[in-house]
N, CA and C atoms as an extended XYZ file, in Angstrom:
138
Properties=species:S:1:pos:R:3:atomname:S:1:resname:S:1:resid:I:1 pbc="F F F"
N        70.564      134.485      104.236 N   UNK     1
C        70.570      134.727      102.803 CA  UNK     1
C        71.894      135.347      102.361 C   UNK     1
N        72.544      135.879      102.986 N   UNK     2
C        73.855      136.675      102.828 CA  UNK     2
C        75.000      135.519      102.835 C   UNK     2
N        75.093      134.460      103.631 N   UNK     3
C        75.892      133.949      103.717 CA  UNK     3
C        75.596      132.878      102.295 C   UNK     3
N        74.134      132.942      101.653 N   UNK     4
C        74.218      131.885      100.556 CA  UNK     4
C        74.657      132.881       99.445 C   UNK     4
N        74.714      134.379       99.093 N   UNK     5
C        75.039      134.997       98.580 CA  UNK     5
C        76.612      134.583       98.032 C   UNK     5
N        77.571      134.955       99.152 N   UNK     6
C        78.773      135.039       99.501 CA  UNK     6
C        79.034      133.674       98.407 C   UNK     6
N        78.359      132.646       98.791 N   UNK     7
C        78.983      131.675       98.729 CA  UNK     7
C        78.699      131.519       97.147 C   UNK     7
N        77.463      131.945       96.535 N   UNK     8
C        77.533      131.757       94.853 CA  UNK     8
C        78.024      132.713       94.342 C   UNK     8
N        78.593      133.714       94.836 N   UNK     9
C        79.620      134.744       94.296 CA  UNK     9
C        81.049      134.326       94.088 C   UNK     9
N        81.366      133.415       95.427 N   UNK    10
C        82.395      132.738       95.631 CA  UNK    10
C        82.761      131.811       94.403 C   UNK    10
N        82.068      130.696       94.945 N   UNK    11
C        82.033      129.201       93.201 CA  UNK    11
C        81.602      130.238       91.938 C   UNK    11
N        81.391      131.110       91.755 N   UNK    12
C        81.393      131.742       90.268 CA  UNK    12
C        82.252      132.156       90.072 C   UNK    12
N        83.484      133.071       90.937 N   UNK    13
C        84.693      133.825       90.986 CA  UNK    13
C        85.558      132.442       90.452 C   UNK    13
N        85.385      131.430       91.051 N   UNK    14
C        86.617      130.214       91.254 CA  UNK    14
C        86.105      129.816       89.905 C   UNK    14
N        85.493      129.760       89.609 N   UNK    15
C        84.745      128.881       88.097 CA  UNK    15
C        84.921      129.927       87.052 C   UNK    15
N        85.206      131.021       86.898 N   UNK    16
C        85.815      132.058       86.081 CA  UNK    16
C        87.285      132.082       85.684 C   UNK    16
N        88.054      131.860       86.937 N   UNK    17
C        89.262      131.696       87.016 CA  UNK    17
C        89.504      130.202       87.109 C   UNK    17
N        88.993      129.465       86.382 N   UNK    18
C        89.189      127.998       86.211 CA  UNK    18
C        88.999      127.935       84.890 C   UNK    18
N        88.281      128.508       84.313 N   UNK    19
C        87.490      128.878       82.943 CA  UNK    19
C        88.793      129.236       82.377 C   UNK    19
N        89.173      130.401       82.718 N   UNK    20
C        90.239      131.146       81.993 CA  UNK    20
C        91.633      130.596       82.586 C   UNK    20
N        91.818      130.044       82.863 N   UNK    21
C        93.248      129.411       82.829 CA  UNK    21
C        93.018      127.922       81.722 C   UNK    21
N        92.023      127.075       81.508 N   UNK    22
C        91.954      126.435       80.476 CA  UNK    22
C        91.658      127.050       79.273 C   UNK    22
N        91.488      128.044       78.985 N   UNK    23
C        91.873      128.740       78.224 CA  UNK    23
C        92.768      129.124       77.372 C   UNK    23
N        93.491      129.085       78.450 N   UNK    24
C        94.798      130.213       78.185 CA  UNK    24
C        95.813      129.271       78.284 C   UNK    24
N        95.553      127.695       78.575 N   UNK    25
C        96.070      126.629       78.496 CA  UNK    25
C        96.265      125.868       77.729 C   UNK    25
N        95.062      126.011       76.402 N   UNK    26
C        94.956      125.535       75.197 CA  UNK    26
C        93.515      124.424       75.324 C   UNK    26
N        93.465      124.014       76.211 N   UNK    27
C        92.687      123.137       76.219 CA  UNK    27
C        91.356      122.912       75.996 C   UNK    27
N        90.841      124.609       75.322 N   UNK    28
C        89.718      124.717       74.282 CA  UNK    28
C        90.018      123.447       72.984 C   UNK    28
N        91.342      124.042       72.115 N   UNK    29
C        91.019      123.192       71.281 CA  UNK    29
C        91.784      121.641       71.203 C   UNK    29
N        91.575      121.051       72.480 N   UNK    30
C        92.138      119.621       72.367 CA  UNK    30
C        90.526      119.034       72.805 C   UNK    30
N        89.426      119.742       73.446 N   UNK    31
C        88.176      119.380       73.742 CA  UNK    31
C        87.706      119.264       72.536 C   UNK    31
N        87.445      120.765       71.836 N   UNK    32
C        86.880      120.942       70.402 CA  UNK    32
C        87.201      119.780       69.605 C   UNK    32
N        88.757      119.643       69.128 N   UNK    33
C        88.856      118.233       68.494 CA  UNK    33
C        87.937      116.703       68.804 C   UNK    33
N        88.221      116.707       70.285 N   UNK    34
C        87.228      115.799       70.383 CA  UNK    34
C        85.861      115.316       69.762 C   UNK    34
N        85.633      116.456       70.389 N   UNK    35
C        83.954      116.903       69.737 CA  UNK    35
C        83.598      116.675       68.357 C   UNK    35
N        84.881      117.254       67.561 N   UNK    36
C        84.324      117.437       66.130 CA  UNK    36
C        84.742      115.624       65.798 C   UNK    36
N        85.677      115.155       66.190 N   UNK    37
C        85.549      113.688       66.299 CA  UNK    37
C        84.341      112.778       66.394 C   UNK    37
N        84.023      112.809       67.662 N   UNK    38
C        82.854      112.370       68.159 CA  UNK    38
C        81.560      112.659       67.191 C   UNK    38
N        81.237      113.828       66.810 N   UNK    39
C        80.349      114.481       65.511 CA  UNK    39
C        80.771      113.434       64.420 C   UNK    39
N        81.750      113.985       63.954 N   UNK    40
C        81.628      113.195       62.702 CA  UNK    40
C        81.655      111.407       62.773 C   UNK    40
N        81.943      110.776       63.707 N   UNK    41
C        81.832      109.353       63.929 CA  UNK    41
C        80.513      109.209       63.638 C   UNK    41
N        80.089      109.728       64.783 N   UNK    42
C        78.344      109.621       65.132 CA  UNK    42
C        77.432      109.961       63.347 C   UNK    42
N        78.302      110.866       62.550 N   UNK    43
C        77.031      110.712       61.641 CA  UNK    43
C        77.820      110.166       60.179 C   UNK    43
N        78.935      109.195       60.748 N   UNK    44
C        79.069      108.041       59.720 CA  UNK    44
C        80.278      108.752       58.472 C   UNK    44
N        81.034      110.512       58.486 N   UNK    45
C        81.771      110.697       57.667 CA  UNK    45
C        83.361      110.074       58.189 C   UNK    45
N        83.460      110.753       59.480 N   UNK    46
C        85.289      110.285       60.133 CA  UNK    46
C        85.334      109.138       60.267 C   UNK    46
């Protein structure tokens, strides 16, 4: 059980610091754009 511990402590540490370098990369809002793209297609205004 310790060693499955380790290991989802581990992939959460790496997935934090993956998190925050797209971040801090900008690449929140080149996704967001997407999105709000995709939204408005889908309900017929963009």
């Amino acid at each position: 059980m310790n060693k499955r511990r380790l290991l989802f402590f581990g992939f959460l540490f790496l997935s934090l610091i993956l998190i925050t370098l797209g971040l801090l990369g900008g690449e929140f809002r080149v996704v967001w754009q997407k999105a709000v793209t995709v939204c408005l297609e889908c309900i017929g205004i963009g």
